[in-house]
C-alpha positions as CSV (number, residue, x, y, z in Angstrom):
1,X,0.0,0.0,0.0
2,X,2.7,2.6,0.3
3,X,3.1,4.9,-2.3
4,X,6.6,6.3,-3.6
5,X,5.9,9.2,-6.1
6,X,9.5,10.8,-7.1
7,X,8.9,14.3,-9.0
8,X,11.8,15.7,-10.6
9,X,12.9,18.9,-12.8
10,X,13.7,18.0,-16.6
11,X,17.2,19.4,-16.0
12,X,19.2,16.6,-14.1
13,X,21.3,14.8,-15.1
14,X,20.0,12.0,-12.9
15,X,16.6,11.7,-14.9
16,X,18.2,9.3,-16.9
17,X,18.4,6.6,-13.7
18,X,15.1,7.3,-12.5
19,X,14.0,3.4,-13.1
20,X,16.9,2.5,-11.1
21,X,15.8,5.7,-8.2
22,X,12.5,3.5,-7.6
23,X,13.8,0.9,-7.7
24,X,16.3,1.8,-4.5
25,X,13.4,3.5,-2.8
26,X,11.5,0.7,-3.2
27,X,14.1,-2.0,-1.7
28,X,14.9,0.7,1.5
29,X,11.4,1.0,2.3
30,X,11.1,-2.8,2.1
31,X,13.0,-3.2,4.7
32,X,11.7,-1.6,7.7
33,X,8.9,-3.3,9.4
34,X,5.4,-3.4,9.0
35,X,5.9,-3.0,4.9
36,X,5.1,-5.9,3.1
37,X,7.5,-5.1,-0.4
38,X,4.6,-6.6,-2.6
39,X,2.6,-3.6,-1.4
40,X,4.8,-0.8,-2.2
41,X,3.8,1.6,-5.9
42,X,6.8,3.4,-6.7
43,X,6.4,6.1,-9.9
44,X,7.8,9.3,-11.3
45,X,6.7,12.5,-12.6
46,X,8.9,14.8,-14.7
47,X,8.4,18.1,-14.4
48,X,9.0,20.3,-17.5
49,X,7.8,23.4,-16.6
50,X,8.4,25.4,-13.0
51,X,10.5,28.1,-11.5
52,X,11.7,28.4,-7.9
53,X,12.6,31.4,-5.9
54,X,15.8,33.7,-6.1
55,X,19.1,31.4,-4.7
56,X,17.3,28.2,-4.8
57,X,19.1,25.7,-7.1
58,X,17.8,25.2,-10.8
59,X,16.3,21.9,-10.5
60,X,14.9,20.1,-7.5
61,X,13.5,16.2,-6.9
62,X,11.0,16.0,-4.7
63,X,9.8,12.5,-3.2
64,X,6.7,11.9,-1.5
65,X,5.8,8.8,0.8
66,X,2.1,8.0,1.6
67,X,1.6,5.0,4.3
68,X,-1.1,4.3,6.5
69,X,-1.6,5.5,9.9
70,X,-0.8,3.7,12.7
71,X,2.7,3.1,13.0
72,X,5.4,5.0,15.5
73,X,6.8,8.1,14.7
74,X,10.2,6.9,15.3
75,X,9.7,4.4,13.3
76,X,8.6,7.1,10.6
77,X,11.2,9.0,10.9
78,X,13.7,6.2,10.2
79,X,11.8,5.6,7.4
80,X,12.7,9.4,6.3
81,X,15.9,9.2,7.1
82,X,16.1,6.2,5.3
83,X,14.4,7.0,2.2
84,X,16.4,10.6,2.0
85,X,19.5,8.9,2.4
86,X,19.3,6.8,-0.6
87,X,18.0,10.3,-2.7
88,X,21.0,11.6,-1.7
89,X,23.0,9.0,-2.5
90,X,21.2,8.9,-6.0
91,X,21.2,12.5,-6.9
92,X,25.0,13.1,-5.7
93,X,26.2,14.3,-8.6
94,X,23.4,17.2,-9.7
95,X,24.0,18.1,-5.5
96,X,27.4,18.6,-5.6
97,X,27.5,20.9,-8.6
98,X,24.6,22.6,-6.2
99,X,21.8,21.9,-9.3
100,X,19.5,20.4,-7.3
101,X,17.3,20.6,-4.3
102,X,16.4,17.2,-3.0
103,X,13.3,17.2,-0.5
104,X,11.4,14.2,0.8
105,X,7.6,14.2,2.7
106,X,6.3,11.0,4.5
107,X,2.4,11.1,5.0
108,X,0.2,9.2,6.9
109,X,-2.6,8.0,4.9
110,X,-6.3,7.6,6.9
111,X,-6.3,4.0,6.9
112,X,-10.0,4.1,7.3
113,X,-10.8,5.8,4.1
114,X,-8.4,4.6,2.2
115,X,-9.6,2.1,-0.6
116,X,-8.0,-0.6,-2.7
C-alpha cells in the first residue's frame, strides 16, 4: 500500500536513472517493518515546466511517501531518514555541482478511508 511518487525537474542529469531511483526506494522502504514489499507503488513524474525562488538551485527532486496510519513516529522517521539517504545518495552528482534541491515528505494515509 505505500506509495513512492519521485517528482523531478527535466534538468538533471539523474533523470536518466530514475527506473533505477525507484527501484532503490523501493528496496529501503522494504525493509523496515510493518511494509510488506509486494505492497509498495513506486512512480515518477517529470516536471517540464516550474520556477523556484531567487538562490534556490535550478532543479529540485522531490519525493513523496504516503503509508497508513498507525505506525510510531520513530519508526517514521527512520523511514525518512532512510528514504532521503538513498536520494541523496542517488542525486549526488546534480547536489554537488549545487543543481538540485532534494526534498522528501512521508504522510500518513487515513487507513479508514483509504480504498484498494
Amino acid at each position: 500500500m505505500p506509495h513512492i511518487h519521485l517528482e523531478t525537474t527535466a534538468d538533471l542529469h539523474e533523470n536518466a536513472d530514475v527506473p533505477d531511483i525507484l527501484e532503490a526506494l523501493v528496496v529501503a522502504l522494504s525493509g523496515f517493518e510493518t511494509v510488506a514489499p509486494a505492497s509498495i507503488k513506486a512512480y515518477h513524474t517529470l516536471r517540464s515546466v516550474w520556477h523556484v525562488g531567487e538562490g534556490h538551485p535550478a532543479g529540485f527532486a522531490h519525493c513523496q511517501v504516503g503509508i497508513l496510519t498507525g505506525r510510531p513516529i520513530e519508526l517514521r522517521q527512520q523511514m525518512a531518514d532512510g528514504l532521503y539517504a538513498v536520494l541523496l545518495e542517488r542525486f549526488a552528482m546534480s547536489l554537488e555541482a549545487g543543481e538540485v534541491a532534494v526534498t522528501l515528505e512521508l504522510r500518513e494515509m487515513d487507513a479508514p478511508t483509504y480504498r484498494k
